[in-house]
C-alpha positions in Angstrom: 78.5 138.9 51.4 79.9 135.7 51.5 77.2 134.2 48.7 77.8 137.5 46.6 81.1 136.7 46.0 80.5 133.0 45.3 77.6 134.0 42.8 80.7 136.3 41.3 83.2 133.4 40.8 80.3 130.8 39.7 79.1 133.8 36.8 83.0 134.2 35.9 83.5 130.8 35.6 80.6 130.5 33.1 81.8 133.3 31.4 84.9 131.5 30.5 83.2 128.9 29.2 80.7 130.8 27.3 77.5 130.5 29.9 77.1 134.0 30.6 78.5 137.2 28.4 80.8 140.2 30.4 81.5 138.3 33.5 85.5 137.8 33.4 86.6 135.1 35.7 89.5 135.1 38.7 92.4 133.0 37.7 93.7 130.8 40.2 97.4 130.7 38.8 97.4 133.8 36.5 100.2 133.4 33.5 103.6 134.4 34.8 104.6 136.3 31.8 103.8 139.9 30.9 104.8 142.8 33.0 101.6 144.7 34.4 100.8 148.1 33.0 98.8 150.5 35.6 96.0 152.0 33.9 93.9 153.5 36.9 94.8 154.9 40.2 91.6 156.1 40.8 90.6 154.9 44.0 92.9 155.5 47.2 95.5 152.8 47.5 94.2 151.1 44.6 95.7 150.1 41.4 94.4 148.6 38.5 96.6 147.0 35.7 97.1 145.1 32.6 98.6 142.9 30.8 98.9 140.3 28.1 100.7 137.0 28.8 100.7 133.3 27.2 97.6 134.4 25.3 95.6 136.2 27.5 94.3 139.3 28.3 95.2 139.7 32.3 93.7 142.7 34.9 94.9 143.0 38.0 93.2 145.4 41.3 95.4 145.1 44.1 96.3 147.4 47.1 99.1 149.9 46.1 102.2 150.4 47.6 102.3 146.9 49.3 99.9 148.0 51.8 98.3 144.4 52.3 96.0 144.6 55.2 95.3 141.5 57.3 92.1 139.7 56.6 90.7 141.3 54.1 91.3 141.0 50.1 94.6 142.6 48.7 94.2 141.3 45.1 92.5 139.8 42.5 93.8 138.8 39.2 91.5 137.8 35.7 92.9 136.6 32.9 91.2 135.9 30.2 92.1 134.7 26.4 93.3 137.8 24.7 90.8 138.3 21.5 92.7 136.8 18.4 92.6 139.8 16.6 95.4 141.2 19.4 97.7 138.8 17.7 97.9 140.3 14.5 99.4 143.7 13.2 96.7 145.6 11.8 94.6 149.0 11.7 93.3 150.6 14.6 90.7 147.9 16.5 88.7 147.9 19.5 88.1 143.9 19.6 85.6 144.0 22.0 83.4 146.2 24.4 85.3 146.4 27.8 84.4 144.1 30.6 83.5 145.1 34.5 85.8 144.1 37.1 84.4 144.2 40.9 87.5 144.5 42.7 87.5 146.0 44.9 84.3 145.4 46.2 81.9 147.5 47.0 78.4 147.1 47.1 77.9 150.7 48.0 79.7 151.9 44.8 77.8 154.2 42.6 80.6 152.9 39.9 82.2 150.5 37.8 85.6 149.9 36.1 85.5 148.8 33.1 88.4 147.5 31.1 88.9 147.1 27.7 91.8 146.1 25.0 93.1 148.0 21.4 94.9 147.0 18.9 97.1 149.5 16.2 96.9 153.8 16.9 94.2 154.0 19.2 95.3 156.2 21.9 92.1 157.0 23.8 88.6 155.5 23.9 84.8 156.7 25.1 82.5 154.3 26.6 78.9 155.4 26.4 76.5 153.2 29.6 73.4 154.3 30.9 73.5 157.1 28.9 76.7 158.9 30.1 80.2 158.1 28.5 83.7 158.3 30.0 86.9 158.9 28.5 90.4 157.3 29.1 93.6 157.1 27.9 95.3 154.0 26.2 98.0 152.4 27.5 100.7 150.8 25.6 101.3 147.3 26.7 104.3 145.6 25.8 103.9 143.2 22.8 106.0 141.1 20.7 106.5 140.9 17.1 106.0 144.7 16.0 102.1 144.1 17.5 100.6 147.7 18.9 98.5 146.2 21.7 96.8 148.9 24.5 94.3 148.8 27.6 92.1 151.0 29.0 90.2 151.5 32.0 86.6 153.7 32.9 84.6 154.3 35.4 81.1 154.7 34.5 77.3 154.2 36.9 76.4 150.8 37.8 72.6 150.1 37.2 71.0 148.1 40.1 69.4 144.4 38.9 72.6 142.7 37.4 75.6 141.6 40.6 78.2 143.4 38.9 75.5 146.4 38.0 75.3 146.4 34.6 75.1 144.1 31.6 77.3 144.3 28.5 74.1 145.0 26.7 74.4 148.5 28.8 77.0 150.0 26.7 75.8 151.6 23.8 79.2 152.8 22.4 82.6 152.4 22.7 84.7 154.9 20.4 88.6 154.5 19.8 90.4 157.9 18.4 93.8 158.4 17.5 96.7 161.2 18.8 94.8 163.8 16.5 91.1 163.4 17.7 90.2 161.2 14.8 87.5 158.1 15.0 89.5 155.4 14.3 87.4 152.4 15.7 84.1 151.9 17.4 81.5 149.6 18.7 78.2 150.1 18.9 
């Protein structure tokens, strides 16, 4: 256990430095700024949220409620530089395709969370991997300077060779619609 989370933090760290695509890093002192927005609840007394501060792009998993439990991990926090196209008003963008977060971990999870950034009217987005897609709702995260900035969170199956389960290569499509059901944005 102890050298799969090591082999985590070494592929995050390369991430951030452009070594290895889709592996988001831990920060060690994450920005103080930005107020977290929770995008998933999904998994019992576990929340995962978002924010953007001091120009990055930050997600946070942490036990829910302040039920911290002795010995064991309560949180982890990645920020990463928020895509420059978040800093600009503009029409409806997905800036990138969303990146896997391990935390909690679980090596016996079928499933990973995935979370992605939006820029402008994009109030929900589809993530097609391994051939099944997932749906979410965008959340508004607070911005400065009249910027329309949102997050995102699915879960979708992790495939087997990769340590986090899946490679960014994996998803195939990632759709942005608006309030009325309209493509807006998308990556293929």
């Amino acid at each position: 256990m102890r050298t799969r989370i090591i082999a985590i933090v070494v592929a995050g760290l390369l991430a951030v430095q452009g070594c290895a695509a889709g592996h988001p890093a831990p920060a060690s002192h994450p920005p103080a700024t930005g107020r977290p927005v929770v995008l998933d609840a999904r998994l019992p007394g576990w929340e995962t949220s978002a924010w953007l501060a001091e120009g990055a792009f930050c997600v946070r998993v942490a036990r829910a409620g302040g039920k911290h439990e002795k010995g064991k991990e309560n949180e982890n926090v990645f920020c990463d530089p928020a895509p420059s196209t978040l800093d600009t008003i503009g029409s409806p963008l997905l800036p990138a395709k969303p990146l896997p977060y391990l935390a909690p971990l679980d090596p016996q999870s079928r499933e990973i969370i995935l979370v992605g950034a939006v820029r402008g009217a994009v109030t929900s987005v589809s993530v097609t991997m391994f051939g099944q897609t997932a749906t979410a709702p965008v959340h508004p995260l607070p911005a400065t300077g009249g910027r329309q900035v949102g997050a995102y969170a699915v879960w979708l199956p992790r495939g087997g060779a990769e340590p986090d389960g899946m490679d960014l290569t994996d998803i195939t499509a990632v759709v942005g619609r608006d309030a009325t059901g309209q493509i807006v944005a998308q990556l293929d």
